[in-house]
N, C-alpha and C positions, 0 to 999 in steps of 0.2 A: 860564500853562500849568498849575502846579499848582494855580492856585484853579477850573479848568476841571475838571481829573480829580478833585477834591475833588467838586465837584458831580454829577459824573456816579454817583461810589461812591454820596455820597449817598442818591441816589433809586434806583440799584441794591440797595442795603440796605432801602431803606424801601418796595420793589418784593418783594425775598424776603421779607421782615416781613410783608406780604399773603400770601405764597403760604404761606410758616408758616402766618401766622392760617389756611388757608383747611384745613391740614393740620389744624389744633390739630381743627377743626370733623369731619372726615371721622373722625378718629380719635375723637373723643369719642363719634358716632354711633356706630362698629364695634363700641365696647367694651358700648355704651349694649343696642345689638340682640342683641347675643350673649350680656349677661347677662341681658336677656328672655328670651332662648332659652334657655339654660343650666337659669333657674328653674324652666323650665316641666316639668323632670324632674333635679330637686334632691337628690332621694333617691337618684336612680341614680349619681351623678355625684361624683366624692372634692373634698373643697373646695379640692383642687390647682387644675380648673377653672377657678373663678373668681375667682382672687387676679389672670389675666391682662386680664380683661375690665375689674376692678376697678382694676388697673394705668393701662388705654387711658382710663377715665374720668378718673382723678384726673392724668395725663399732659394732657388735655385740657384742664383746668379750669386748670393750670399756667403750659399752652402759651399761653393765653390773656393772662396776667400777664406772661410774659416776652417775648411781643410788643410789648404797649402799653409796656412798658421800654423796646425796641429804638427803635420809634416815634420815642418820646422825644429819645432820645441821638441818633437822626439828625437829624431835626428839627431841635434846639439844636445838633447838632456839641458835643453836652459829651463830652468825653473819658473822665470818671468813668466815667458811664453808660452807657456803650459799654461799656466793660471790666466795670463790674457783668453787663450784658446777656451778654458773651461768656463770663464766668465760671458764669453760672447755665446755657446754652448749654450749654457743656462739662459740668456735672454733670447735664443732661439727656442725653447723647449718653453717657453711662457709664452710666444709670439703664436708659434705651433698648435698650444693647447686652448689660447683661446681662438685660433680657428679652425679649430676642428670643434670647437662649441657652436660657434657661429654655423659651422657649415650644416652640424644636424639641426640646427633649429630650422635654418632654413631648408635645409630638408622636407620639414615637414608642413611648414607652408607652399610647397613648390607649387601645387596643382592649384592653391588658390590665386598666388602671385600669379601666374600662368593665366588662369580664367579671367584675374583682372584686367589684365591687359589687350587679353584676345575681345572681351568685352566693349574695351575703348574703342576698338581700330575697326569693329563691325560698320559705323558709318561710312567710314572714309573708303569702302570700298566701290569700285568701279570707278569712274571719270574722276572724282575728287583726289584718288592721291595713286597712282602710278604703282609707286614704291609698296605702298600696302597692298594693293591690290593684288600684286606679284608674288608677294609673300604670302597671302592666304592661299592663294593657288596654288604655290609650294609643300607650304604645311599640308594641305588639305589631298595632292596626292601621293606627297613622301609617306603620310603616315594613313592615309587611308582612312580619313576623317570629314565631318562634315558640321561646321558649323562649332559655336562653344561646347554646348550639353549637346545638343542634336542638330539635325540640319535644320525642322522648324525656327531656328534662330534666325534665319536668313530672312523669314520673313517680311517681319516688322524693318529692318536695313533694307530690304530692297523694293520693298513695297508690294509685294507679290504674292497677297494672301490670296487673290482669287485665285490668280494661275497655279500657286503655289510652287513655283520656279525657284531653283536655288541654281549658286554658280556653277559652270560644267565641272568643273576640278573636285565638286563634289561625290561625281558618281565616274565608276567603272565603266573605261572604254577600249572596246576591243578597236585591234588594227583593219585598217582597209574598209571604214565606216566611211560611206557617199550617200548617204541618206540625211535627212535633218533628224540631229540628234535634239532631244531634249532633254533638259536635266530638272525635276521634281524631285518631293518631298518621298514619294512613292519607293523612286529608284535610285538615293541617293544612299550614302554611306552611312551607319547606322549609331556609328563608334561618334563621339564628341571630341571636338579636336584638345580641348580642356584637359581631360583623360588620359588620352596618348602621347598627344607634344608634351602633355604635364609629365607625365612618368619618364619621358624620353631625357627631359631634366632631368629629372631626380637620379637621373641612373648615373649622370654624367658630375651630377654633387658628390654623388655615396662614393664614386672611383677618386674625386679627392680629397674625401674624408678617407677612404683606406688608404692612400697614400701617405695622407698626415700622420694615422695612427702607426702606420710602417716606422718611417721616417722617428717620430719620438723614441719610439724604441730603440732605432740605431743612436740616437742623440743620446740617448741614457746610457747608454754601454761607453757612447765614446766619455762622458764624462765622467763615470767612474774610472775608465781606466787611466784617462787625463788625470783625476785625482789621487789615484795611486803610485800614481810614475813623478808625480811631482812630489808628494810627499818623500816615497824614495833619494828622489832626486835633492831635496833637501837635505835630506838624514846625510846622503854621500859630502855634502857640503858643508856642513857642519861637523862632522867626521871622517874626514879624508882618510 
């Protein structure tokens, strides 16, 4: 009887060992795509950011290692390696839990993080720095925004209160314009880039916070059943 439930842990163990592996995989993507994302407007963004995305990679690359350990120890029924595996387990599921603490906290500073930054880089727009320059113009028609809070922002940065001109990237422009276009307060975008870029974060946090909380869950299964296949696996050795 017990060398029956010994088998069945077994391949129970080296059953969630797959669905780890298959986590380690889904997580190493999330982190993998979001610091694609992330990059893609670097200057805006405080390197709080991406210490999380940087986290789900190198979690991945890990989870990978600590799988083929588990593997292992079921396979053979070695008892060591069981307990190595459950031990490394366990210091991943403390590594895990406080970043998924980290990630909701900053969560919920996103939009401010985000304002403070787009705040900074207001001057340095046009001739002073290329790089920024590009990037607000980015920002401002991927997400259909204009300015930090509003496009009034642009003012005081460009000096434009008579005119009240803000950057073209700020307003809607149809194809086949041969006219001189002008871009104002009037008819610019209405949304604050603050708001939009800021949520387009947070959205991109929350996906690897659900992935953390996924992930523990498969971590907790794998080491109870690590822990019961080892115990097992004792008892047999102890009473052959």
């Amino acid at each position: 009887m017990l060398a029956k439930i010994f088998t069945t842990v077994k391949y129970t163990l080296v059953s969630v060992n797959f669905l780890f592996l298959i986590t380690g995989i889904i997580i190493l993507s999330v982190g993998s795509s979001v610091q694609s994302a992330y990059n893609e407007y670097h200057a805006f963004l405080s390197e709080r950011f991406f210490s999380l995305p940087a986290f789900c990679i190198a979690t991945g690359v890990i989870i990978f290692l600590i799988s083929f350990a588990g593997f292992y120890g079921a396979f053979k029924e070695d008892y060591y390696v069981i307990m190595g595996f459950v031990g490394a387990m366990v210091l991943m599921l403390i590594f895990q839990l406080s970043a998924c603490i980290a990630g909701y906290v900053l969560r919920g500073n996103t939009v401010a993080l985000v304002q403070q930054k787009l705040i900074e880089t207001m001057d340095l727009y046009g001739p002073n720095s290329f790089e920024v320059t590009k990037l607000w113009d980015e920002v401002q028609n991927d997400f259909t925004c204009c300015g930090v809070r509003n496009s009034s922002d642009w003012l005081g940065p460009l000096n434009t209160v008579d005119s009240q001109g803000v950057p073209v990237s700020c307003c809607p422009r149809g194809s086949g314009i041969i006219t001189t276009f002008n871009c104002t307060v009037a008819n610019a975008y209405r949304s604050g880039c603050s708001e939009v870029f800021g949520n387009w974060v947070q959205s991109h946090a929350t996906a690897i916070g659900l992935s953390g909380i996924f992930l523990v869950i498969m971590q907790a299964l794998a080491v109870a059943g690590a822990l019961w296949l080892a115990n097992i696996s004792r008892q047999e050795r102890e009473f052959p």
